[in-house]
mmCIF file as Biopython writes it, N, C-alpha, C and O atoms, coordinates in Angstrom:
data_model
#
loop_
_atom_site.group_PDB
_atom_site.id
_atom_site.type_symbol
_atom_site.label_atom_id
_atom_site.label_alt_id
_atom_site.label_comp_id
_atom_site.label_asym_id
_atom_site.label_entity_id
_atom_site.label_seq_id
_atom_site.pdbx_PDB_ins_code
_atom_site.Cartn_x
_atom_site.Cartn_y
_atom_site.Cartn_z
_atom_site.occupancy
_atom_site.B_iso_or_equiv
_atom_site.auth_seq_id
_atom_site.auth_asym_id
_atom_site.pdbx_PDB_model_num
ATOM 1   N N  . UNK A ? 1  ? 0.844   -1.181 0.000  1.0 0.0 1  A 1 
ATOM 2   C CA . UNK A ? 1  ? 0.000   0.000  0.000  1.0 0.0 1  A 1 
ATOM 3   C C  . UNK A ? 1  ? 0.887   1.242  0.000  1.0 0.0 1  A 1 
ATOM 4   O O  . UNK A ? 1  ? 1.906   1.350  0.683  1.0 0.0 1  A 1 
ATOM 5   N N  . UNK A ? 2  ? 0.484   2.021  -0.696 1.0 0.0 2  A 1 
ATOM 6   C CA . UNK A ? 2  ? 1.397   3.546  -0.756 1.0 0.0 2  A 1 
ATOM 7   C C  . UNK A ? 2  ? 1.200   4.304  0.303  1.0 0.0 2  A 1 
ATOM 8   O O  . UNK A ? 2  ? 0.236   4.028  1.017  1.0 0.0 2  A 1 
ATOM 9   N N  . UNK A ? 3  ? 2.053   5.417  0.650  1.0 0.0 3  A 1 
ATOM 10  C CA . UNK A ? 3  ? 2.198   5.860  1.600  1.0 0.0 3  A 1 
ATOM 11  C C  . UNK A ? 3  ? 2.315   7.063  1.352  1.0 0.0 3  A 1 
ATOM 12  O O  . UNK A ? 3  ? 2.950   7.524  0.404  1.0 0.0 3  A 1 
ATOM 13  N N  . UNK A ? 4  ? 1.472   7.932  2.511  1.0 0.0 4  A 1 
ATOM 14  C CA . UNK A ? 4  ? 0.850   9.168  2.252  1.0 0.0 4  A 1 
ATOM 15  C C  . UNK A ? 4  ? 1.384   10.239 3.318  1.0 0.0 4  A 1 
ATOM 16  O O  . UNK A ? 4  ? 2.067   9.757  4.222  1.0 0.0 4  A 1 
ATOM 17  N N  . UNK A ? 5  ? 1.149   11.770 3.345  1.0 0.0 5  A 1 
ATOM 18  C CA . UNK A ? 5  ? 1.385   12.203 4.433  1.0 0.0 5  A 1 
ATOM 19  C C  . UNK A ? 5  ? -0.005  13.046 4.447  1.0 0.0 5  A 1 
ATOM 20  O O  . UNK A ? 5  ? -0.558  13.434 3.418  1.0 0.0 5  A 1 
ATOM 21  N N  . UNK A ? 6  ? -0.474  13.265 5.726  1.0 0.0 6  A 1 
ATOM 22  C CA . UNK A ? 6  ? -2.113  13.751 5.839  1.0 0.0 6  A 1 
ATOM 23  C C  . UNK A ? 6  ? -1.394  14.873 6.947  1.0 0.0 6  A 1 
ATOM 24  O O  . UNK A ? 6  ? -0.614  14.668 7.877  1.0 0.0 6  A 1 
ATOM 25  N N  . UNK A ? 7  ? -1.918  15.958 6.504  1.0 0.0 7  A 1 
ATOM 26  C CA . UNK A ? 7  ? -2.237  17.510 7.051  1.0 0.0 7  A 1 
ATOM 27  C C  . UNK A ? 7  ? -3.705  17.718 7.639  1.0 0.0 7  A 1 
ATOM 28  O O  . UNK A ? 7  ? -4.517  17.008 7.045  1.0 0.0 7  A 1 
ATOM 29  N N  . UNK A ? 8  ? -4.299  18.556 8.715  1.0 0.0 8  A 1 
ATOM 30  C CA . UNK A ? 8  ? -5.150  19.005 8.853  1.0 0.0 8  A 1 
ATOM 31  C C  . UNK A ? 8  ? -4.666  20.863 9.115  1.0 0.0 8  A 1 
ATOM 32  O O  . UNK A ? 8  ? -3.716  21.221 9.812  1.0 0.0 8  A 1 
ATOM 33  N N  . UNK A ? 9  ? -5.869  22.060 8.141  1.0 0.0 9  A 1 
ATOM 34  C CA . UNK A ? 9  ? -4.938  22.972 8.681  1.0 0.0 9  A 1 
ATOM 35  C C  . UNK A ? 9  ? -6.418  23.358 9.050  1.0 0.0 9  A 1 
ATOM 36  O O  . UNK A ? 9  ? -7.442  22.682 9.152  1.0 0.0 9  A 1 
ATOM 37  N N  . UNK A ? 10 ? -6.160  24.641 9.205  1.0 0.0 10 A 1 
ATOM 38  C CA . UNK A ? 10 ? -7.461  25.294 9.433  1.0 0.0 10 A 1 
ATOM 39  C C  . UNK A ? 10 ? -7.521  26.525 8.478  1.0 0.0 10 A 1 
ATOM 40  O O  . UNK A ? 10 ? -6.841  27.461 8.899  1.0 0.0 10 A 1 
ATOM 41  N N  . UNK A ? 11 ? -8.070  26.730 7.468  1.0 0.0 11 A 1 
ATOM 42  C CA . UNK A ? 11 ? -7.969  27.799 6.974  1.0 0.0 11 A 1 
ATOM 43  C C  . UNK A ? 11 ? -8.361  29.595 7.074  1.0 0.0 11 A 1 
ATOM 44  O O  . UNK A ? 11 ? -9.147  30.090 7.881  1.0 0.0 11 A 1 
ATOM 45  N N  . UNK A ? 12 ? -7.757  30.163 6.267  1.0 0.0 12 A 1 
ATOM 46  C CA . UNK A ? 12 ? -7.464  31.297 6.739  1.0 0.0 12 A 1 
ATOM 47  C C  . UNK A ? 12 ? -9.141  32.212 6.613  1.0 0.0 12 A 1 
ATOM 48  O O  . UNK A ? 12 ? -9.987  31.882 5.782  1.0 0.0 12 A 1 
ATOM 49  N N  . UNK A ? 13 ? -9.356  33.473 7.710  1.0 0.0 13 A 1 
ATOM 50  C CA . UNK A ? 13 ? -10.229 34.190 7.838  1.0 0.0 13 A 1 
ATOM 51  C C  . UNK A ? 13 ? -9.658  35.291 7.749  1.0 0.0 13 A 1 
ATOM 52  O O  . UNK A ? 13 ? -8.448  35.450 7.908  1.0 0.0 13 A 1 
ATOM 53  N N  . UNK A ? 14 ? -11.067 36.817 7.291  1.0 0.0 14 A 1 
ATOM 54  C CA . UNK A ? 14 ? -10.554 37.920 7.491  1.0 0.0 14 A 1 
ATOM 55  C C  . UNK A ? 14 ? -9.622  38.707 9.007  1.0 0.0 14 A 1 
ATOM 56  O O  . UNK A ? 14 ? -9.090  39.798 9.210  1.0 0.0 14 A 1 
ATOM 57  N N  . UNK A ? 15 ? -9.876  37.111 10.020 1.0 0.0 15 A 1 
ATOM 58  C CA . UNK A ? 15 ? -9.264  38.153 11.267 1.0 0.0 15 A 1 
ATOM 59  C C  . UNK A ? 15 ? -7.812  36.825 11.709 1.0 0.0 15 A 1 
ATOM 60  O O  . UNK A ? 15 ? -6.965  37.000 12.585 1.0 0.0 15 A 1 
ATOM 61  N N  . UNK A ? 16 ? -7.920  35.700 10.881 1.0 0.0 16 A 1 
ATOM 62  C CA . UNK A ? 16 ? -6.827  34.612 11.277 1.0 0.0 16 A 1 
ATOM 63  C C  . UNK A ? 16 ? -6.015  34.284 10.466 1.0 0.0 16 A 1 
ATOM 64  O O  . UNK A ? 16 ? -6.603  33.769 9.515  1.0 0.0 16 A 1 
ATOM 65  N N  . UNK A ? 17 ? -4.872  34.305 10.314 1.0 0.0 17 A 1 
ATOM 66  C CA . UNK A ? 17 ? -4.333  33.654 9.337  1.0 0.0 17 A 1 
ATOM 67  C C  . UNK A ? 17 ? -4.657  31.692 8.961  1.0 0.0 17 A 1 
ATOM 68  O O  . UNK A ? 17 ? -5.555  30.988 9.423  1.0 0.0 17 A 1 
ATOM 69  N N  . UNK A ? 18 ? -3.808  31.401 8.220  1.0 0.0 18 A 1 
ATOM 70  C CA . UNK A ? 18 ? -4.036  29.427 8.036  1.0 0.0 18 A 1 
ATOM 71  C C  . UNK A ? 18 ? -3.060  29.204 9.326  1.0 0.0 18 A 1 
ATOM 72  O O  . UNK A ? 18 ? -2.180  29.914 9.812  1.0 0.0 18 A 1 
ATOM 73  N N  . UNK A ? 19 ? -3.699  27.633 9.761  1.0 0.0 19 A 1 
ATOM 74  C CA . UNK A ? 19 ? -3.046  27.686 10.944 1.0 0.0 19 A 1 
ATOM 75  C C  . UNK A ? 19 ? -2.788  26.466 10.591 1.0 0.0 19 A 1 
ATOM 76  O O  . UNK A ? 19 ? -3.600  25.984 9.801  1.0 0.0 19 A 1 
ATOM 77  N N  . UNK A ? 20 ? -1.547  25.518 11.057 1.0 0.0 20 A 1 
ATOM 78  C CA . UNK A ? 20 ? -1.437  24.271 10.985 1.0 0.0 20 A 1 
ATOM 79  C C  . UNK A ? 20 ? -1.813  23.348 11.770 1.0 0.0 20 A 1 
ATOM 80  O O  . UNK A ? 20 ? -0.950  23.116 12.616 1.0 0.0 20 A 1 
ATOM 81  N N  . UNK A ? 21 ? -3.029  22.506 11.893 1.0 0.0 21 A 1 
ATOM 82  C CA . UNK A ? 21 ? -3.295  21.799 13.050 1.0 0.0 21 A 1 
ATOM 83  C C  . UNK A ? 21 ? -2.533  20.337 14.061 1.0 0.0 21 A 1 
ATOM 84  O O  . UNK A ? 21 ? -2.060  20.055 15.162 1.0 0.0 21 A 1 
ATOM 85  N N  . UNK A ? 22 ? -2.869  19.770 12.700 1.0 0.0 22 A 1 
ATOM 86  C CA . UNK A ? 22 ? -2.120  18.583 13.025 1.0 0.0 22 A 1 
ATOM 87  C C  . UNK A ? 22 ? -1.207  17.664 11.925 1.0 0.0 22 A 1 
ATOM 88  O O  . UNK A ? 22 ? -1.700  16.859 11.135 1.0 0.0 22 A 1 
ATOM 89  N N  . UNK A ? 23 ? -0.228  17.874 12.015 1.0 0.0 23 A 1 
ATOM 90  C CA . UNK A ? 23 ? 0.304   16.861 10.772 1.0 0.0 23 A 1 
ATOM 91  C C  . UNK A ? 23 ? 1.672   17.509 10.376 1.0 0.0 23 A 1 
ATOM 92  O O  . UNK A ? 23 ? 1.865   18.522 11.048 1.0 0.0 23 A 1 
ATOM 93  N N  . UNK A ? 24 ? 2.729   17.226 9.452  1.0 0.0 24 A 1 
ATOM 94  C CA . UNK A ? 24 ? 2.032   16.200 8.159  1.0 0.0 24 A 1 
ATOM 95  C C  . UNK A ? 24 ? 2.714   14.853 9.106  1.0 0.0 24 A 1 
ATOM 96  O O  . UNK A ? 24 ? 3.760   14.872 9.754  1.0 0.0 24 A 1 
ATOM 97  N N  . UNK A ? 25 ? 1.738   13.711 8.936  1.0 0.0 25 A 1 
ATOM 98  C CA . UNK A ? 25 ? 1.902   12.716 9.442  1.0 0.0 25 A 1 
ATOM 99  C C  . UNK A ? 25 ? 1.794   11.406 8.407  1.0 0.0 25 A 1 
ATOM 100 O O  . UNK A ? 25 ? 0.772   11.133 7.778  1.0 0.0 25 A 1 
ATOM 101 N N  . UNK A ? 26 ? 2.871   10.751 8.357  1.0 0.0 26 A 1 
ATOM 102 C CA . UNK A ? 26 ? 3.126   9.756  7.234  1.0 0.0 26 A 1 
ATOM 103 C C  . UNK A ? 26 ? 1.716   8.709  7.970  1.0 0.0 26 A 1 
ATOM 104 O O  . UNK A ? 26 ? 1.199   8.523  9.072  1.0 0.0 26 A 1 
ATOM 105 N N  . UNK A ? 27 ? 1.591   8.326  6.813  1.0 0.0 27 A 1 
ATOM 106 C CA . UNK A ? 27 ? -0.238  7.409  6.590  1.0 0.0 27 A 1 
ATOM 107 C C  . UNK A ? 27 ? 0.087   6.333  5.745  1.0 0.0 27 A 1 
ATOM 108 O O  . UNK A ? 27 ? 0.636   6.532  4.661  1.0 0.0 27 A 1 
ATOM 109 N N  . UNK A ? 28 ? -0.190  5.266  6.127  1.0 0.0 28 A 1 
ATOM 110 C CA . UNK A ? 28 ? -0.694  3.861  4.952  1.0 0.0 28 A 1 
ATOM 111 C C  . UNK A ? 28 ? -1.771  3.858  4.833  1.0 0.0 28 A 1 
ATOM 112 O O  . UNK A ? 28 ? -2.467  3.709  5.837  1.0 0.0 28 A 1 
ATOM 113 N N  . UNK A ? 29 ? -2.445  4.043  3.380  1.0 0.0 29 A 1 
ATOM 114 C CA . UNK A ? 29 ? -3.687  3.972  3.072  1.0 0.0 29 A 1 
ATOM 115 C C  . UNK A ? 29 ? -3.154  3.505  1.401  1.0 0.0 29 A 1 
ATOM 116 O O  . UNK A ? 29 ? -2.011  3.491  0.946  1.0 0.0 29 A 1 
ATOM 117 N N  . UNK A ? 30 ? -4.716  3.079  0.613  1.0 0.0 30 A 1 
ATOM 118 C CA . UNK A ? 30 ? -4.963  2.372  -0.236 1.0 0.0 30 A 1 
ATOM 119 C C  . UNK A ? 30 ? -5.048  3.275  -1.333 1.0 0.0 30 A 1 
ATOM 120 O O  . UNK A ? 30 ? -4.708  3.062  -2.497 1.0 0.0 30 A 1 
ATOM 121 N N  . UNK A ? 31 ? -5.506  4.242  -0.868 1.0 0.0 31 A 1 
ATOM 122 C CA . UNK A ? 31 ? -5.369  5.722  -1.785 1.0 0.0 31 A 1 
ATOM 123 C C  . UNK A ? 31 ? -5.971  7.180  -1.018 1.0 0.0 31 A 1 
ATOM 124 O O  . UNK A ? 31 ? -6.612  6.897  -0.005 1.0 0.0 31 A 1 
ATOM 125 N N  . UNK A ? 32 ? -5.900  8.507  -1.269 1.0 0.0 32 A 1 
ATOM 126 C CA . UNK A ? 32 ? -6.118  9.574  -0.731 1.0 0.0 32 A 1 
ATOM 127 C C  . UNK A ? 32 ? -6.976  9.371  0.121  1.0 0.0 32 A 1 
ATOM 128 O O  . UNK A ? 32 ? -6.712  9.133  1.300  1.0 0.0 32 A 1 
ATOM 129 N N  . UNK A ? 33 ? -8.529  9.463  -0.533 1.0 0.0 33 A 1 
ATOM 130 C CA . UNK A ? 33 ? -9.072  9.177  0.037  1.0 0.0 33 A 1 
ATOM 131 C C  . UNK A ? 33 ? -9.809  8.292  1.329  1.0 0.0 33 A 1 
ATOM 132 O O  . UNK A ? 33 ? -10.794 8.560  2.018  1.0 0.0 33 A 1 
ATOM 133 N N  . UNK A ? 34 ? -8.811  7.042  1.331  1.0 0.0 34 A 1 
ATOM 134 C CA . UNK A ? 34 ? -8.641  6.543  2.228  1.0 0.0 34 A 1 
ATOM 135 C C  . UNK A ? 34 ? -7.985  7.188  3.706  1.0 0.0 34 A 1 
ATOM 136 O O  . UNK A ? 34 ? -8.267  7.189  4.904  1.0 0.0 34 A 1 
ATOM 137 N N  . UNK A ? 35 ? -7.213  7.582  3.041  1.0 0.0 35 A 1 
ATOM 138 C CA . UNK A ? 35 ? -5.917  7.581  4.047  1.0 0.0 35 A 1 
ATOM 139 C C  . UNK A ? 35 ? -6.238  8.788  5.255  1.0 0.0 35 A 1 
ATOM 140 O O  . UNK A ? 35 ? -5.938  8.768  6.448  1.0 0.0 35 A 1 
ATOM 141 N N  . UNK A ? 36 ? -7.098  10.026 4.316  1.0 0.0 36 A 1 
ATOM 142 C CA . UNK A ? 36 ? -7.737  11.251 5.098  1.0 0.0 36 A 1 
ATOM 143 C C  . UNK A ? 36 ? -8.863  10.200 5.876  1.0 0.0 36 A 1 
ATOM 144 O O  . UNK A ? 36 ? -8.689  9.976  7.074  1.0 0.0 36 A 1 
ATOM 145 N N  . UNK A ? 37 ? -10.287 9.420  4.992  1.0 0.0 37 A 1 
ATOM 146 C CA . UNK A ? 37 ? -10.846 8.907  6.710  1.0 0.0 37 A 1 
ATOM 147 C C  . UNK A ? 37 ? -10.435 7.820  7.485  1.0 0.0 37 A 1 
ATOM 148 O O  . UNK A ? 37 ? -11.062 7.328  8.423  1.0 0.0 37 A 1 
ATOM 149 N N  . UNK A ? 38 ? -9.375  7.478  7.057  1.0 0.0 38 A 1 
ATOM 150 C CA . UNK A ? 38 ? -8.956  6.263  8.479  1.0 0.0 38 A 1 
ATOM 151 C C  . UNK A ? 38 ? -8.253  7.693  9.314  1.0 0.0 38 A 1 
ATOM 152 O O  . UNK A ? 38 ? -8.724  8.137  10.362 1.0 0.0 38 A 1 
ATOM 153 N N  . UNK A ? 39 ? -7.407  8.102  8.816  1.0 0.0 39 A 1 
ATOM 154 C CA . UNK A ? 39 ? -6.731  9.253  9.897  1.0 0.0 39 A 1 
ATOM 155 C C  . UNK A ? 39 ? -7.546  9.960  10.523 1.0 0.0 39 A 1 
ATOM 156 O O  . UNK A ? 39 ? -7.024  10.286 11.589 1.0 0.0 39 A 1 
ATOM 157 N N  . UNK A ? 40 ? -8.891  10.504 10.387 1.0 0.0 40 A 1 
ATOM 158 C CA . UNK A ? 40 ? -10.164 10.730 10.749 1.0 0.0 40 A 1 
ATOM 159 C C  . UNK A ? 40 ? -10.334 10.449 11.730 1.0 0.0 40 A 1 
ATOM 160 O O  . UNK A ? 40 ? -10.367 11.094 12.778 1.0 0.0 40 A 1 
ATOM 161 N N  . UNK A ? 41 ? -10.552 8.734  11.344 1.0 0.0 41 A 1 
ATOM 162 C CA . UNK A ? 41 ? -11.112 8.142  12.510 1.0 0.0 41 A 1 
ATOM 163 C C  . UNK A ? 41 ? -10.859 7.411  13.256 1.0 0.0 41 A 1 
ATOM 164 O O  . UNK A ? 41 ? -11.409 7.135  14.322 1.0 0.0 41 A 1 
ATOM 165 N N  . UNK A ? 42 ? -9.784  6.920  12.658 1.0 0.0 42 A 1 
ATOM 166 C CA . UNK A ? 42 ? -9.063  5.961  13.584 1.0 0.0 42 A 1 
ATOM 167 C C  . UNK A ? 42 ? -7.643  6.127  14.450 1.0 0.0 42 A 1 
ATOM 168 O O  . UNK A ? 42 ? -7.331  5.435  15.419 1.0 0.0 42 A 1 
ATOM 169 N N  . UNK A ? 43 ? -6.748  7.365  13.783 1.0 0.0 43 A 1 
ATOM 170 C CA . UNK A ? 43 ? -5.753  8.059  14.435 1.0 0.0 43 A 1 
ATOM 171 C C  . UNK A ? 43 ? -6.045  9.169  15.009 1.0 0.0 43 A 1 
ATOM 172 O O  . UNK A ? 43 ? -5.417  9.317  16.057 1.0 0.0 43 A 1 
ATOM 173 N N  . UNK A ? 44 ? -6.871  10.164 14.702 1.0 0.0 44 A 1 
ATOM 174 C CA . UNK A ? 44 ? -6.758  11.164 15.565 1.0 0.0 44 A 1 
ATOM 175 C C  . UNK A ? 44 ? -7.543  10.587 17.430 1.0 0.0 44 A 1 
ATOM 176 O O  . UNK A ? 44 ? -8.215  9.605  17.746 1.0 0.0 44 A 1 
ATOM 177 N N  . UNK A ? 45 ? -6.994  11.799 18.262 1.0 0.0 45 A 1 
ATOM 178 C CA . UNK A ? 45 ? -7.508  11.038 19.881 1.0 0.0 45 A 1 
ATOM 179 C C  . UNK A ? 45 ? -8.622  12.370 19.991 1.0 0.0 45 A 1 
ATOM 180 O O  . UNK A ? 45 ? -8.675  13.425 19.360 1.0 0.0 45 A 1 
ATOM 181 N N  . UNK A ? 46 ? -9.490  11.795 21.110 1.0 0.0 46 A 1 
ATOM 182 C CA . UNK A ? 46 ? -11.171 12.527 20.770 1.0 0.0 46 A 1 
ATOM 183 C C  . UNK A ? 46 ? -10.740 14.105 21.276 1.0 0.0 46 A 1 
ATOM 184 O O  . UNK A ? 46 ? -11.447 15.077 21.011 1.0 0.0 46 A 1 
ATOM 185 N N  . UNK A ? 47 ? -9.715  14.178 21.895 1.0 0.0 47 A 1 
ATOM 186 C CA . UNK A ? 47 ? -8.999  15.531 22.581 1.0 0.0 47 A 1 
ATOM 187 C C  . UNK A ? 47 ? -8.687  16.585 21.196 1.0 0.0 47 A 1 
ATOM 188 O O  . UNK A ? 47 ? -8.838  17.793 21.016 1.0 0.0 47 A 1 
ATOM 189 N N  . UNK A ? 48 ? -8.257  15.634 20.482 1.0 0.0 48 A 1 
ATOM 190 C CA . UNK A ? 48 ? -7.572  16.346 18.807 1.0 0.0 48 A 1 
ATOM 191 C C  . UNK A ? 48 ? -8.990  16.935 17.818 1.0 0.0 48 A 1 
ATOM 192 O O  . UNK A ? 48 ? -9.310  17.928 17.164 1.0 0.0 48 A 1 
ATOM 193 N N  . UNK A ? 49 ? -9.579  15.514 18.242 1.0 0.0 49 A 1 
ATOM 194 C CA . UNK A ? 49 ? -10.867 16.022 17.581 1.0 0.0 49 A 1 
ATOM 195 C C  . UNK A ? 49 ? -11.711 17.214 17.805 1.0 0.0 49 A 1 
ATOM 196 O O  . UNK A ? 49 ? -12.356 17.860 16.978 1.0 0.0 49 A 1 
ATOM 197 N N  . UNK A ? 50 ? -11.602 17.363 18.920 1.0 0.0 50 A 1 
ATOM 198 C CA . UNK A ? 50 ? -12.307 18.830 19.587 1.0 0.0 50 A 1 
ATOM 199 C C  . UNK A ? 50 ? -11.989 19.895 19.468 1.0 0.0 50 A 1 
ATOM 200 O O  . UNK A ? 50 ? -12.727 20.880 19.517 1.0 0.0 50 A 1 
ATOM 201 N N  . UNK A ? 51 ? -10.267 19.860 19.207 1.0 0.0 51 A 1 
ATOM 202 C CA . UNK A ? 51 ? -9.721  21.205 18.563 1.0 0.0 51 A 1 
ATOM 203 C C  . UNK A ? 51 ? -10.009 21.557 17.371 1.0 0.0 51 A 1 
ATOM 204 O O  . UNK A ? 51 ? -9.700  22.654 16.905 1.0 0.0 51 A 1 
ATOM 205 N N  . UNK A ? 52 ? -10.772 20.464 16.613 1.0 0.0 52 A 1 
ATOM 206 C CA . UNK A ? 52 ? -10.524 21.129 14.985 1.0 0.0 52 A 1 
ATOM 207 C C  . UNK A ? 52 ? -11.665 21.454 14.894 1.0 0.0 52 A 1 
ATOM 208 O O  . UNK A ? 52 ? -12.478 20.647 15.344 1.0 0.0 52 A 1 
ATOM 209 N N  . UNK A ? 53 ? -12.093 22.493 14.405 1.0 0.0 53 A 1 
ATOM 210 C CA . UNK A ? 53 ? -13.390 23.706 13.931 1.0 0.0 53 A 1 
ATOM 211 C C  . UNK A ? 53 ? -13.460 23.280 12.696 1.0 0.0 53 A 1 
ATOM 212 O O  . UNK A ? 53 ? -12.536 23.382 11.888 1.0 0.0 53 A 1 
ATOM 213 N N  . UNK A ? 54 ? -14.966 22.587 12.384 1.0 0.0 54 A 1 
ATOM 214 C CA . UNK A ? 54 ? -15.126 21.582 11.129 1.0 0.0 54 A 1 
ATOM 215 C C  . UNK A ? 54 ? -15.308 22.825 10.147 1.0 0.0 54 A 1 
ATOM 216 O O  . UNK A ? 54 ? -15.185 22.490 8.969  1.0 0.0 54 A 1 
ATOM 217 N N  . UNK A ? 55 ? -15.644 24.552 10.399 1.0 0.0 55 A 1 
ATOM 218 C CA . UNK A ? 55 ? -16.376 25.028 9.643  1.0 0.0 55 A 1 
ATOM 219 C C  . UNK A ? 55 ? -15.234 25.561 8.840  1.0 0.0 55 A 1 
ATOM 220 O O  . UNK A ? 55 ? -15.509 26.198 7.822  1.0 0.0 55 A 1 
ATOM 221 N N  . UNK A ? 56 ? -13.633 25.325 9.269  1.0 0.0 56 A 1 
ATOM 222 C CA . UNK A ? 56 ? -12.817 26.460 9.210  1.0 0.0 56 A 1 
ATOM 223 C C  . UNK A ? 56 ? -11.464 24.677 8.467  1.0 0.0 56 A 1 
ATOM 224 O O  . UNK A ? 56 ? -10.434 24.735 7.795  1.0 0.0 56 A 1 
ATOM 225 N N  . UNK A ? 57 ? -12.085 23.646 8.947  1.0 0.0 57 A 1 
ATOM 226 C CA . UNK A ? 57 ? -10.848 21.940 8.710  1.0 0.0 57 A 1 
ATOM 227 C C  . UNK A ? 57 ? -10.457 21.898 7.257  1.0 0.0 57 A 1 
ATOM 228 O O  . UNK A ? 57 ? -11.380 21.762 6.454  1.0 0.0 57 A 1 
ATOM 229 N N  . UNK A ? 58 ? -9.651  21.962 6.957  1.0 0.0 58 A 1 
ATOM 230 C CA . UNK A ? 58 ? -9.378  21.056 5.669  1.0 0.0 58 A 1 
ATOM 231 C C  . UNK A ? 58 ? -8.564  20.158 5.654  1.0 0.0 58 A 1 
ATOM 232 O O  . UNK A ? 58 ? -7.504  20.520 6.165  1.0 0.0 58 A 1 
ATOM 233 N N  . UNK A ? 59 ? -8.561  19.073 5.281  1.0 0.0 59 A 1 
ATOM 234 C CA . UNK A ? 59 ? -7.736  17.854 5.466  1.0 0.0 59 A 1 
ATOM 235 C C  . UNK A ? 59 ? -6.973  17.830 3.728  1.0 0.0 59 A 1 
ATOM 236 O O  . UNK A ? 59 ? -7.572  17.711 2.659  1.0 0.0 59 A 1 
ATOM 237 N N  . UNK A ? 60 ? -5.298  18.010 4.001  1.0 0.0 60 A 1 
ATOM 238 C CA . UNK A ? 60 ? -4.542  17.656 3.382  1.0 0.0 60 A 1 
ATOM 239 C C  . UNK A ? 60 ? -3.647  16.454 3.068  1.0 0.0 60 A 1 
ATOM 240 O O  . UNK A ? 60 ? -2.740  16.083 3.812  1.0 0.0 60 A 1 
ATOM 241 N N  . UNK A ? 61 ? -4.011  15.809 1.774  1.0 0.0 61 A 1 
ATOM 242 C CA . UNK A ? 61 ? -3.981  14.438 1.783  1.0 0.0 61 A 1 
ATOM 243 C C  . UNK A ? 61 ? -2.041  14.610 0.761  1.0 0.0 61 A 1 
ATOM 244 O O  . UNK A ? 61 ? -2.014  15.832 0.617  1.0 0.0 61 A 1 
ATOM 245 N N  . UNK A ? 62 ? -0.935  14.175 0.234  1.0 0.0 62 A 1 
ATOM 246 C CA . UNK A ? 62 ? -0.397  13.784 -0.637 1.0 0.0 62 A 1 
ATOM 247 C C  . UNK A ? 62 ? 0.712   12.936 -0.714 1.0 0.0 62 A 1 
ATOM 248 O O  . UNK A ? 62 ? 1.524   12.809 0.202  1.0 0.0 62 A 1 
ATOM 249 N N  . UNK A ? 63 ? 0.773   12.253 -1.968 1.0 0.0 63 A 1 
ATOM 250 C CA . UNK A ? 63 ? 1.403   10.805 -2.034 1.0 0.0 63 A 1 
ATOM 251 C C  . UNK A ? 63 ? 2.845   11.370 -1.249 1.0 0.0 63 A 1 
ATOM 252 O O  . UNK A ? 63 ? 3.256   12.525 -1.370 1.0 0.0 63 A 1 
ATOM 253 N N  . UNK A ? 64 ? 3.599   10.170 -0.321 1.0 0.0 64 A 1 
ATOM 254 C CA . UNK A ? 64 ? 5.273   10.551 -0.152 1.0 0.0 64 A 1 
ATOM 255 C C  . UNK A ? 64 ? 5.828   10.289 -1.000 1.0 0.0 64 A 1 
ATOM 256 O O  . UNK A ? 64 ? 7.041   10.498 -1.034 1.0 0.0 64 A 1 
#
């Protein structure tokens, strides 16, 4: 399986800049899309989860 590195940032507002949340963290997944929801859901801890502001998340997926 190829191997990925997954970003979460938060993107930028008129009063915040982009912020980097969590990552880049090397991932085995089957392809992109994979690899962003297992890291989702199965690596991040529910503490991590609470920091990220879904309205503001973008999840950065690309091949290593």
């Amino acid at each position: 399986m190829p191997l990925f590195e997954v970003a979460i940032i938060h993107e930028a507002t008129k009063k915040k800049e982009e912020e980097l949340i969590i990552g880049p963290t090397p991932f085995v997944a089957k392809d992109e899309k994979s690899a962003a929801m297992e890291f989702l859901l199965g690596f991040l801890t529910e503490q991590e989860r609470q920091d990220i502001n879904p309205k503001r998340a973008k999840v950065l997926v690309r091949p290593f």
